[in-house]
Backbone as numpy.savetxt, mean C-alpha at the origin, in Angstrom:
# Nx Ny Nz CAx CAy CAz Cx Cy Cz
-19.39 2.27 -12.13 -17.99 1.84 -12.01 -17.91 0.33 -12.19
-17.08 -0.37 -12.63 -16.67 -1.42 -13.03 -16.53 -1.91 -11.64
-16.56 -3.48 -11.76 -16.10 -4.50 -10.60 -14.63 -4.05 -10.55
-14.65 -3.88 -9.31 -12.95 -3.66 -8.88 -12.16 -4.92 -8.26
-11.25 -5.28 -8.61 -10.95 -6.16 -7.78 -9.42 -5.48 -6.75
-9.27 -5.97 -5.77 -8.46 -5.94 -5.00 -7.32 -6.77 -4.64
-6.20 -6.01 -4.49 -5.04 -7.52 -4.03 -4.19 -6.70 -2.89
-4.27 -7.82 -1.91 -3.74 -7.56 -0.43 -2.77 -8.16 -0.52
-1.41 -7.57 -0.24 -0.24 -8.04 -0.38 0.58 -8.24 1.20
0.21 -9.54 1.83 0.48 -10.05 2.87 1.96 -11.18 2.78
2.74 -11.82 2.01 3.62 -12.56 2.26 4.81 -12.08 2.72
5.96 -12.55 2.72 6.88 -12.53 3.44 7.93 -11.79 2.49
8.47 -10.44 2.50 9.44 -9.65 1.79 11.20 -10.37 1.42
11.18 -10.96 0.07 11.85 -11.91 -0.27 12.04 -13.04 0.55
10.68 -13.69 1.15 10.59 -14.84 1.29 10.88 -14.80 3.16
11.68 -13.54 3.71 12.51 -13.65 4.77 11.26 -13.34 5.93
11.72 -14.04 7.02 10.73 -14.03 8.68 10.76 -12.08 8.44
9.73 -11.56 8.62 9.80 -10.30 8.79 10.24 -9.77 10.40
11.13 -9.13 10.86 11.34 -8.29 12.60 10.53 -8.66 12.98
9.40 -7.97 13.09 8.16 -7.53 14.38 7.11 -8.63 14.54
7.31 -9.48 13.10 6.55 -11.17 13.31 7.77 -11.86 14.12
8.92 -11.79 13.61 10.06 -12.85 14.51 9.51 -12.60 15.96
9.63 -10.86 16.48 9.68 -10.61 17.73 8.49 -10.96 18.31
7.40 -11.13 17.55 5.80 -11.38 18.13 5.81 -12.90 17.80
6.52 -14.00 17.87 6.59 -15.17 17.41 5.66 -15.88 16.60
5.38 -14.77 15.55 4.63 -15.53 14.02 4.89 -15.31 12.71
4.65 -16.48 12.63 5.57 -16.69 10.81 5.26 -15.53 10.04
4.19 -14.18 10.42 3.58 -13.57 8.62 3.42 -12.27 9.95
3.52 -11.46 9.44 3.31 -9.73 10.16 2.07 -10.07 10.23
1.09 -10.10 9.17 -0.02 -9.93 9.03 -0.74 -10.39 9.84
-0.29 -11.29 10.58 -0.81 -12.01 11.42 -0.98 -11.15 13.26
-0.37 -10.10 12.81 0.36 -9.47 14.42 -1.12 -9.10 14.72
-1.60 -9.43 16.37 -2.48 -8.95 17.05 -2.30 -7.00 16.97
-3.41 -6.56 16.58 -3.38 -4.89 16.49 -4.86 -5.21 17.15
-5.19 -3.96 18.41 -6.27 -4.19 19.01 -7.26 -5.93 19.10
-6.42 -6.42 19.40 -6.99 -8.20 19.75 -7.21 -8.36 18.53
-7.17 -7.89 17.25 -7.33 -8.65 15.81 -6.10 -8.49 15.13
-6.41 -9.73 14.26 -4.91 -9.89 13.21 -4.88 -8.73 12.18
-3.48 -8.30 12.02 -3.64 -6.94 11.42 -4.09 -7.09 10.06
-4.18 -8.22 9.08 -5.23 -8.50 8.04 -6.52 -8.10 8.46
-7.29 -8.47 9.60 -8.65 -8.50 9.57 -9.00 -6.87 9.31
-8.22 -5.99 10.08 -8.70 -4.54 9.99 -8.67 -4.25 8.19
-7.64 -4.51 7.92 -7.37 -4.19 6.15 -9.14 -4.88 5.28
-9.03 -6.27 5.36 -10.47 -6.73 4.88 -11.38 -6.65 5.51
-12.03 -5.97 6.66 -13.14 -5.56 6.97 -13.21 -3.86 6.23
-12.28 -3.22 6.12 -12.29 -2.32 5.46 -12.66 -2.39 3.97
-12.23 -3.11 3.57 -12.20 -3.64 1.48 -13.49 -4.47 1.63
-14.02 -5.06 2.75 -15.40 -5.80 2.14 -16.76 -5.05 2.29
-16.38 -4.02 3.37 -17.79 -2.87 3.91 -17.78 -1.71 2.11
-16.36 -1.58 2.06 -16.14 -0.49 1.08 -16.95 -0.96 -0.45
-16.77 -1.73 -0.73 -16.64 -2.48 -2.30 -17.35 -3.80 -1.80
-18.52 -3.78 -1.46 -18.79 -5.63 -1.67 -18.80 -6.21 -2.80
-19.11 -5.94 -4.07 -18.97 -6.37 -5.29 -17.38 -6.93 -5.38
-16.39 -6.11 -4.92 -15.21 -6.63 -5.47 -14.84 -7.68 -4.62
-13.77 -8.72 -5.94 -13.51 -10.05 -5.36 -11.71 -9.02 -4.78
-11.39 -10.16 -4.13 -10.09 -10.01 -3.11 -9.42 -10.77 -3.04
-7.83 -10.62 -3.28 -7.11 -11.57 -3.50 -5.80 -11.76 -2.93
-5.37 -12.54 -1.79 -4.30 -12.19 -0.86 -3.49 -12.83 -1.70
-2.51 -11.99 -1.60 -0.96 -12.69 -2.28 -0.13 -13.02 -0.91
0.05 -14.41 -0.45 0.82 -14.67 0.41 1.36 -16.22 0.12
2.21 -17.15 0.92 2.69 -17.96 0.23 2.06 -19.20 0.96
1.17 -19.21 2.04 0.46 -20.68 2.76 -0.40 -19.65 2.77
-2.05 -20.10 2.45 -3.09 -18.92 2.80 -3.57 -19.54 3.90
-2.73 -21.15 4.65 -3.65 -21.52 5.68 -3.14 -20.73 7.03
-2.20 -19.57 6.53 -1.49 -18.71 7.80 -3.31 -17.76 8.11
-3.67 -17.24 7.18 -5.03 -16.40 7.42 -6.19 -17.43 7.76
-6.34 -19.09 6.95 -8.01 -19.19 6.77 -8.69 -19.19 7.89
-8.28 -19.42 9.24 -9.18 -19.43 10.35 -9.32 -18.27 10.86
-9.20 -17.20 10.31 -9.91 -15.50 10.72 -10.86 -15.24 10.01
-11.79 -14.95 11.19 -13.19 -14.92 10.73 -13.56 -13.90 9.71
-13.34 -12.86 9.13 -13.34 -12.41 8.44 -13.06 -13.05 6.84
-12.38 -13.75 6.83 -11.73 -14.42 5.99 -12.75 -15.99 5.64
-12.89 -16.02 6.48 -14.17 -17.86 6.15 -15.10 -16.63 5.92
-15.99 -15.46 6.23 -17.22 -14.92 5.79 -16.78 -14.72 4.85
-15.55 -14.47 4.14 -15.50 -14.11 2.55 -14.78 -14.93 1.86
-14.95 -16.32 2.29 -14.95 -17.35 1.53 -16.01 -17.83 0.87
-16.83 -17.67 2.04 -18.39 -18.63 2.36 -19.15 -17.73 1.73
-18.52 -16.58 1.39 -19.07 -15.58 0.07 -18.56 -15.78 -1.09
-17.57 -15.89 -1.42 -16.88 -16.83 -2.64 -16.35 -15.27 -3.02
-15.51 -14.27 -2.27 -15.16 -13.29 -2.30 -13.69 -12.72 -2.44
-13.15 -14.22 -1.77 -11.81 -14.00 -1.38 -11.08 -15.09 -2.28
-9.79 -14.83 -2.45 -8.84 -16.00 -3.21 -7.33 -15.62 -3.00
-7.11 -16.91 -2.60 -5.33 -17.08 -2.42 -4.67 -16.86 -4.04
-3.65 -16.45 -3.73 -2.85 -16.69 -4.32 -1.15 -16.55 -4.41
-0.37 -17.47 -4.47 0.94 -17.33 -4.19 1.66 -16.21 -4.38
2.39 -15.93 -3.34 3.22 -14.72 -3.29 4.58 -15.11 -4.18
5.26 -14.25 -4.84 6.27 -14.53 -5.35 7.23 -13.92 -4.96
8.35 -13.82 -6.20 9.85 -13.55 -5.25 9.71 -12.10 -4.78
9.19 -11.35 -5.47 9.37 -9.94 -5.19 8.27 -9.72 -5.41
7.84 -7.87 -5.53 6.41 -7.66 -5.60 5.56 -7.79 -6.31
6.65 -7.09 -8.00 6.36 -6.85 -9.07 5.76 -8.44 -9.52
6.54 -9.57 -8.97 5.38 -10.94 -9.74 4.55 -11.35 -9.17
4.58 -10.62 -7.73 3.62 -11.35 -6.95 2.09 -10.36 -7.34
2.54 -9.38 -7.81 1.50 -8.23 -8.11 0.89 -9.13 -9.39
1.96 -9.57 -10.63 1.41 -9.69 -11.79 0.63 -11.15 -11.83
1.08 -11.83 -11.15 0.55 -13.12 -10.70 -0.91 -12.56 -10.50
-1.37 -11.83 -9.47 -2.12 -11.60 -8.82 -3.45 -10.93 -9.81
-2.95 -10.39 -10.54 -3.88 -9.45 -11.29 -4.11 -9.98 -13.00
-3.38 -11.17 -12.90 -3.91 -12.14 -13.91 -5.44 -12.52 -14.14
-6.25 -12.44 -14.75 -7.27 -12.45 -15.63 -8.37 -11.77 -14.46
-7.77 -10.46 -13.79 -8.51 -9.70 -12.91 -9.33 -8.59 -13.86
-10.22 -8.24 -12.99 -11.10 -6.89 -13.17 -10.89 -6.05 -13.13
-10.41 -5.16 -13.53 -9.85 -3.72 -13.32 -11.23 -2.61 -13.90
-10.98 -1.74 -12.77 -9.61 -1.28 -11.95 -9.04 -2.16 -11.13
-7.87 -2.23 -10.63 -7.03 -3.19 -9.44 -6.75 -2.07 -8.32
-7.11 -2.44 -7.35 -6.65 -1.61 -6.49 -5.73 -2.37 -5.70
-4.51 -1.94 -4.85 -3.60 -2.75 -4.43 -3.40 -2.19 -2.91
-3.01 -3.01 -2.17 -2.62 -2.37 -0.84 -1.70 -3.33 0.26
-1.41 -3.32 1.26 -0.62 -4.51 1.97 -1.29 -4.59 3.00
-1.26 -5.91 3.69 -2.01 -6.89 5.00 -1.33 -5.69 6.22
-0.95 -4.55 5.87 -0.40 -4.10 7.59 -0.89 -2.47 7.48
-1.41 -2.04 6.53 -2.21 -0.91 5.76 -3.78 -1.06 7.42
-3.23 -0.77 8.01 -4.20 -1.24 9.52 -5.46 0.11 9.26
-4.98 1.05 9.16 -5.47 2.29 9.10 -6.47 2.89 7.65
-6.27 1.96 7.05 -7.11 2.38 5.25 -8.52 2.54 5.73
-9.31 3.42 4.59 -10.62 3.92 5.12 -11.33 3.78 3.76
-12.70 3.68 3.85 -13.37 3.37 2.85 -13.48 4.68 2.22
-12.82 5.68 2.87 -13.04 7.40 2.07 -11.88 7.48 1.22
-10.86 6.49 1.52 -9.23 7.02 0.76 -9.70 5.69 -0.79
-10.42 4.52 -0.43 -10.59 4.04 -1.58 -11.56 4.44 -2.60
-12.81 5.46 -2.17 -12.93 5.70 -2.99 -12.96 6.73 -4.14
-11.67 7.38 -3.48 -11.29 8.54 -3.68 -10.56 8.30 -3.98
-9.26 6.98 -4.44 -8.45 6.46 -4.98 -9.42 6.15 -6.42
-10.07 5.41 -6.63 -11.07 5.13 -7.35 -11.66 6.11 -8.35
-11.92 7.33 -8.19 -11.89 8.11 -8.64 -11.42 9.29 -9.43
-10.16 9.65 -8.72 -9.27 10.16 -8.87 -8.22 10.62 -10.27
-7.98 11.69 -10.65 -7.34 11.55 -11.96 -7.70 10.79 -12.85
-8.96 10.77 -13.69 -9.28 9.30 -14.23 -8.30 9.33 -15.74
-7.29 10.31 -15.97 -6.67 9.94 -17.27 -5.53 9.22 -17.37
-5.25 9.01 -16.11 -4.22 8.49 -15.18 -4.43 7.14 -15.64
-2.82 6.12 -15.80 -3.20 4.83 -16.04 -2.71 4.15 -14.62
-2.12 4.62 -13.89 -1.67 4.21 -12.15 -1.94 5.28 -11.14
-2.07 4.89 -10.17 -2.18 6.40 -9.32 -1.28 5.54 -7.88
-0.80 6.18 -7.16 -0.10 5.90 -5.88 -0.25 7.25 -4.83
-0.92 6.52 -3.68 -1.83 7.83 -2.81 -0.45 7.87 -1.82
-0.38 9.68 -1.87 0.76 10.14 -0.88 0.05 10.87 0.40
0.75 11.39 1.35 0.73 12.27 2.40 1.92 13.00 2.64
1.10 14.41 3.15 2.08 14.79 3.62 3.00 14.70 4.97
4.42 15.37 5.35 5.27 14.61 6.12 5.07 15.60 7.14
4.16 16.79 6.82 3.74 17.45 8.45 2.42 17.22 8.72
1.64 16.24 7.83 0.09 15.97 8.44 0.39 14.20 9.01
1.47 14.13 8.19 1.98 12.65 9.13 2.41 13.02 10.66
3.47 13.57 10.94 3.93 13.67 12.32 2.75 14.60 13.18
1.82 15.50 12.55 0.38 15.82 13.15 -0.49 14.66 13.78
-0.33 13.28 12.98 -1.26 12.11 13.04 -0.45 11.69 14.08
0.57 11.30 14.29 1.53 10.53 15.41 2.99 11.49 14.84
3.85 12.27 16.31 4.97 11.86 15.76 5.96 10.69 15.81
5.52 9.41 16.06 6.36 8.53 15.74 5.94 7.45 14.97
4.98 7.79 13.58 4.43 7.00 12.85 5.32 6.81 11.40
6.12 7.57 11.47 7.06 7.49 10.30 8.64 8.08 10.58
9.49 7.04 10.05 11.02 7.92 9.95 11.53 8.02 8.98
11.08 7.88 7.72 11.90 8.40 6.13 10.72 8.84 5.81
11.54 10.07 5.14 10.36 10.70 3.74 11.03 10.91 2.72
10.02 10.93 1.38 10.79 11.58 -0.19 10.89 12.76 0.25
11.72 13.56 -0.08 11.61 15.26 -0.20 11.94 15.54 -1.16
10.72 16.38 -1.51 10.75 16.96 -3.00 10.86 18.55 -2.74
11.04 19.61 -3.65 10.68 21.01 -3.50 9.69 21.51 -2.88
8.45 21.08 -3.25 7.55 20.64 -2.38 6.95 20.40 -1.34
8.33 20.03 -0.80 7.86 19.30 0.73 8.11 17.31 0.87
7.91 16.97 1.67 8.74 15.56 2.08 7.03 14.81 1.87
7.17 13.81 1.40 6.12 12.72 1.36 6.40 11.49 1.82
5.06 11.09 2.22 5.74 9.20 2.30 4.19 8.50 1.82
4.23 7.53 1.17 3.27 6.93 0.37 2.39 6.13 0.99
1.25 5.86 1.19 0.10 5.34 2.16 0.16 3.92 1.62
0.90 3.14 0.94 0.71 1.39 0.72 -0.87 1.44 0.20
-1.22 2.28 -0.62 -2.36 2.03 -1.79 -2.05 2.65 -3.04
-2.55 1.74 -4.18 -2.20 1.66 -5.81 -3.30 1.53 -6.58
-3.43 2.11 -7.70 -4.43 1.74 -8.28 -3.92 1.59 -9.78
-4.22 0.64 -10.36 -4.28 0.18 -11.81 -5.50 -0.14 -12.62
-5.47 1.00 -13.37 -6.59 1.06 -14.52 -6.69 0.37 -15.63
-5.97 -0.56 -15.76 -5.71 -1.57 -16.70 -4.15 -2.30 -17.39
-4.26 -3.20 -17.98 -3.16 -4.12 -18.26 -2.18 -3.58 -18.53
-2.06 -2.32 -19.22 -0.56 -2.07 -19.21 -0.08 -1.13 -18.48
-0.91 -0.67 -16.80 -0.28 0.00 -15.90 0.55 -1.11 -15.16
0.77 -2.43 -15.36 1.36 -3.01 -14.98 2.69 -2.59 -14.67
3.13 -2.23 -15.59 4.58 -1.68 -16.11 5.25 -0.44 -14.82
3.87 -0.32 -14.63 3.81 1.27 -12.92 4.85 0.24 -12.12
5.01 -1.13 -12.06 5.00 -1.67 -10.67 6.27 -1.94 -11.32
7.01 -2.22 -11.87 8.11 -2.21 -12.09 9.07 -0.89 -11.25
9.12 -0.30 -10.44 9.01 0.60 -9.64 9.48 -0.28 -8.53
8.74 -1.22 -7.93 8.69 -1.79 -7.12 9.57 -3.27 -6.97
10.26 -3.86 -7.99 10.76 -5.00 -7.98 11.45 -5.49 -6.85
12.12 -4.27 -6.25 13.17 -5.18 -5.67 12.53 -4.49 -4.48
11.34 -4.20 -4.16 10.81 -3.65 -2.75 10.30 -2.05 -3.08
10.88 -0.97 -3.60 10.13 -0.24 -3.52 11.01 1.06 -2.71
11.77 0.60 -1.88 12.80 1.29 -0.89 13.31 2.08 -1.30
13.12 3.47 -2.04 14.36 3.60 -2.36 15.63 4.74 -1.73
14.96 5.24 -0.36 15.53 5.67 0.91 16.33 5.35 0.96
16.04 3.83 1.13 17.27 3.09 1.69 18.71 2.27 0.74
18.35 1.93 -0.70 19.45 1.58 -1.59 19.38 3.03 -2.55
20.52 2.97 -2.79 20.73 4.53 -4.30 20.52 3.54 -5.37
21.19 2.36 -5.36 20.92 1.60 -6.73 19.72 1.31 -6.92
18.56 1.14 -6.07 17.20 1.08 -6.77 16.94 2.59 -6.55
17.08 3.33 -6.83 16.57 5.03 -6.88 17.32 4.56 -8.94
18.62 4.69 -8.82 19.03 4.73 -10.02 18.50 3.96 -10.86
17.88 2.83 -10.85 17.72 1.69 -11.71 16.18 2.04 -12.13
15.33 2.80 -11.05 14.09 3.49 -11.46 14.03 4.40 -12.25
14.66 5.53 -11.72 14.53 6.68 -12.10 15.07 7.35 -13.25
16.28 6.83 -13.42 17.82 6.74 -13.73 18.83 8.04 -13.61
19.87 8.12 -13.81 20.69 8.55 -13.62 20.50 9.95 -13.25
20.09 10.88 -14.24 19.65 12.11 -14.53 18.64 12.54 -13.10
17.57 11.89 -13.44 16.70 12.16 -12.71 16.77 11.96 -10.82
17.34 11.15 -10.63 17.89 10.32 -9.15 18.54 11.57 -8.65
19.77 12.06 -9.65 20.83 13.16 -9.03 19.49 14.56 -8.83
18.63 14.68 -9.89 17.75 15.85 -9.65 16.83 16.08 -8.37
16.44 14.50 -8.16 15.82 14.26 -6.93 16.42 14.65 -5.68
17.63 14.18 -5.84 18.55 14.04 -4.51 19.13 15.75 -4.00
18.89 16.59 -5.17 19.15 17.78 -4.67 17.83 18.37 -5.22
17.01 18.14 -4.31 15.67 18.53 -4.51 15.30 19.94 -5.33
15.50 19.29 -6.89 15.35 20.10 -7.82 13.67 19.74 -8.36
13.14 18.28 -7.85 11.80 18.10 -8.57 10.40 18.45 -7.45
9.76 19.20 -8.62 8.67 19.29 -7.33 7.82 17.70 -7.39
6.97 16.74 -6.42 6.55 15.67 -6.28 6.00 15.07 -7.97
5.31 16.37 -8.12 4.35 16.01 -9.44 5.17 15.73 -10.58
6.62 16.53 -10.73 7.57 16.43 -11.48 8.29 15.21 -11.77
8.32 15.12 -10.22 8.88 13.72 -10.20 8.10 12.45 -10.68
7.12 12.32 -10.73 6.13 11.37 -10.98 5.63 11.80 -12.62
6.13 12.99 -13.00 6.28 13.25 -15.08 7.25 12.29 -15.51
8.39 12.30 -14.61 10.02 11.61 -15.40 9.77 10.02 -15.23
8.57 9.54 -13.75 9.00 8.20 -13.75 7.97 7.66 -15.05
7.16 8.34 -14.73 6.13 7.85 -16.25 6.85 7.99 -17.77
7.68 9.02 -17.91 8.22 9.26 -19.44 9.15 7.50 -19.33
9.83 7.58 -18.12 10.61 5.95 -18.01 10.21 4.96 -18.28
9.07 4.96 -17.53 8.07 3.93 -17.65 7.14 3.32 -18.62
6.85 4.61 -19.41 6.29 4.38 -20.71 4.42 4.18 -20.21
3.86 4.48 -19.24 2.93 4.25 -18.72 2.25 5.90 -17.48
1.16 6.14 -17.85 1.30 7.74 -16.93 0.86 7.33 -15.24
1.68 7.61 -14.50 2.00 7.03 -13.45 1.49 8.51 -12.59
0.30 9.03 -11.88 0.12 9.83 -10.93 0.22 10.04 -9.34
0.32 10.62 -8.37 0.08 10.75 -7.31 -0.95 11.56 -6.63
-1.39 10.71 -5.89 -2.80 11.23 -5.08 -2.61 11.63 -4.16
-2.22 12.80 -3.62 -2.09 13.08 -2.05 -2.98 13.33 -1.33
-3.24 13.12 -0.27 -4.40 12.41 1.15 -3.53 13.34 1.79
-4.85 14.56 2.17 -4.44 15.69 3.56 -4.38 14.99 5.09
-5.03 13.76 5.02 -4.82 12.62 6.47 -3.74 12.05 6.59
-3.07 12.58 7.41 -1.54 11.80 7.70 -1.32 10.68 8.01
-2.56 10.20 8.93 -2.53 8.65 9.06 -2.59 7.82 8.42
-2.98 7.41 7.20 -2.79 7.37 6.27 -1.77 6.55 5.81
-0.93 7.39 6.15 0.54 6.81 5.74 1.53 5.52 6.48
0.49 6.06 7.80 1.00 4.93 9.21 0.82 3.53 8.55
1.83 2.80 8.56 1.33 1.21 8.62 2.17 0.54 9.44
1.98 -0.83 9.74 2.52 -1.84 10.98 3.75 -2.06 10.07
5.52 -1.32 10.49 6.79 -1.56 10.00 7.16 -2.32 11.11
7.28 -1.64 12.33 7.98 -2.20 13.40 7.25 -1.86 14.74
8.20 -2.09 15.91 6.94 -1.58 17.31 6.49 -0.32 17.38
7.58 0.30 16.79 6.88 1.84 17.11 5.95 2.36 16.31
6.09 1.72 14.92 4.33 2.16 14.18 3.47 1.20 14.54
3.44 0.20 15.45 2.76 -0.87 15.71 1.56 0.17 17.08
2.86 0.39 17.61 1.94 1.53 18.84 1.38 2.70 18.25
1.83 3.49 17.19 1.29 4.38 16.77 -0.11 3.81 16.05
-0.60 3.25 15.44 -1.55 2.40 14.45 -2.05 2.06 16.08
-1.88 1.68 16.90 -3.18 0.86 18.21 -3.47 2.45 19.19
-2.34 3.85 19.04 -2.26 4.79 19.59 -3.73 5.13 18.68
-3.57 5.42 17.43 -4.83 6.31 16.69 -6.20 5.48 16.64
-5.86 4.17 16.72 -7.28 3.61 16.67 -8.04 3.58 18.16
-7.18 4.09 19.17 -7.75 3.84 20.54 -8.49 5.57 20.23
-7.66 6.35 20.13 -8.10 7.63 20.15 -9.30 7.82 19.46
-9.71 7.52 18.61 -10.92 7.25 17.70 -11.84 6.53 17.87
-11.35 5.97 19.15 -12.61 5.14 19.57 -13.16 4.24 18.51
-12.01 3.52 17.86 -12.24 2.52 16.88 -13.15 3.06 15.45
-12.99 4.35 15.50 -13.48 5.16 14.37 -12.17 5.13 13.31
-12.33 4.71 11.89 -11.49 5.49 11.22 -11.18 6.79 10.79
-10.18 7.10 10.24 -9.87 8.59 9.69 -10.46 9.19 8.22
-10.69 10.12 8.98 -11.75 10.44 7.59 -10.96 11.05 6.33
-10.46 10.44 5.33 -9.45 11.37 4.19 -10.13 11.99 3.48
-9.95 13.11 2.88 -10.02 13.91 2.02 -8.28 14.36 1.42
-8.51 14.55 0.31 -7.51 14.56 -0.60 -6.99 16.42 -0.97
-5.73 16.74 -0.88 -5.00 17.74 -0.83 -5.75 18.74 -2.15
C-alpha cells in the first residue's frame, strides 16, 4: 500500500467559537479534556499507532492551540505532523490540505474520539474501484453503542444512517467527493444544502424514502462526476463523536466501559 497521508480536521466551523468549547472555556473543541486528554490526542494516538509511515496534517487556523500536547511534539520531533491553515469551509480547507499529498488521503475530524485502527484499515481497503468512500453506521447499532450518542439520522429504505467523520480519497480527482461538504455537510438540518447536492429530483426521492443508502450514493456520484461509495461499520460507536455534552458523556461513557480499550469494527 502506498504512503497514506492523513488530514485531521480540527478548526473552527466557519471560523465561529464552537458551543461545547465556549461552554468548556476554550478557543478550539479539539482542545476539550475527554478522559484528562485533549480530544485531538485520542484521534492522533490512534493515526500514529495505525499508519506510522503516514505523514499528518491538522487543518486548523493557530496550530499553537495543539503544539504543547505531547503527542503532537513526538510527531513533530518525528517530522510526522504539519499545520496547515484551516479555511472558510471544509471543502478548501480539505483542498488546501491535500495539496501535493500522498494518496490515498484519508480524512477525519479532531473530535472523531472513538476511531480505531480496525475502521482505518478497513477504510483503506475497502471497495478499491471506488474513487471516495465515506464510512457509515447503522442507527440501531448506534443507539445499541449509547442511546444518547446521536440525534439525526439519513433514512433511507434501508434503514437510518449517520456517518462516522471518516473519508477516504484515492486520488486527485475524488476531490470533487468533497464538494458535498462546502457549506458543512448538514444536510438534516438546511433543505437548501440537500438541494444544492443532490438536486432537485433526487432530494424529493430521498425525503420520501424512495432510495435505498447505496442508491443514494449512485445519484450523488452520477452529480458529482466522481464514484463516491459508502462503507458501513456494524460498530455503532463509531459514529459517536464530541458535538455537544451529551456525546461528550457518551464518548467518556464507552471509553470508561472498555476500560480504555477501543471498539473493535468490522464492516456490515
Amino acid at each position: 500500500m502506498s504512503q497514506t497521508t492523513v488530514i485531521v480536521l480540527a478548526g473552527k466551523r466557519s471560523g465561529a467559537l464552537d458551543a461545547l468549547a465556549g461552554a468548556r472555556g476554550v478557543s478550539h473543541k479539539c482542545i476539550i479534556p475527554v478522559l484528562d486528554q485533549p480530544l485531538i490526542s485520542h484521534v492522533l494516538e490512534t493515526i500514529a499507532l495505525t499508519l506510522p509511515d503516514a505523514q499528518i496534517r491538522v487543518s486548523i487556523e493557530d496550530f499553537s492551540v495543539i503544539a504543547d500536547i505531547p503527542v503532537v511534539k513526538r510527531l513533530l520531533e518525528q517530522n510526522r505532523i504539519a499545520a496547515v491553515e484551516a479555511q472558510a469551509n471544509l471543502v478548501e480547507s480539505v483542498a488546501l490540505a491535500v495539496a501535493q499529498a500522498h494518496y490515498p488521503v484519508l480524512i477525519t475530524t479532531a473530535d472523531n474520539a472513538l476511531l480505531t485502527p480496525q475502521a482505518i484499515m478497513a477504510m483503506l481497503k475497502a471497495r478499491p474501484g471506488a474513487d471516495a468512500l465515506v464510512a457509515l453506521a447503522r442507527k440501531e447499532q448506534i443507539i445499541a453503542a449509547h442511546p444518547t450518542g446521536k440525534n439525526r439520522y439519513y433514512e433511507f429504505r434501508n434503514g437510518g444512517f449517520s456517518n462516522c467523520n471518516l473519508f477516504l480519497l484515492r486520488g486527485p480527482r475524488a476531490i470533487h467527493a468533497a464538494e458535498a461538504f462546502r457549506t458543512g455537510g448538514q444536510f438534516l438540518k438546511t433543505k437548501g444544502r440537500m438541494l444544492k447536492t443532490f438536486g432537485l429530483l433526487s432530494a424529493l426521492m430521498y425525503r420520501t424514502g424512495w432510495f435505498t443508502v447505496e442508491k443514494m450514493f449512485e445519484r450523488v456520484s452520477a452529480r458529482l462526476g466522481v464514484d463516491v461509495r459508502p462503507v458501513v461499520f456494524e460498530d455503532g460507536r463509531l459514529a459517536i463523536d464530541v458535538d455537544d455534552e451529551s456525546s461528550l458523556r457518551a464518548v467518556e461513557d464507552i471509553l470508561k466501559r472498555s476500560a480504555g480499550q477501543k471498539p473493535q469494527p468490522a464492516l456490515a
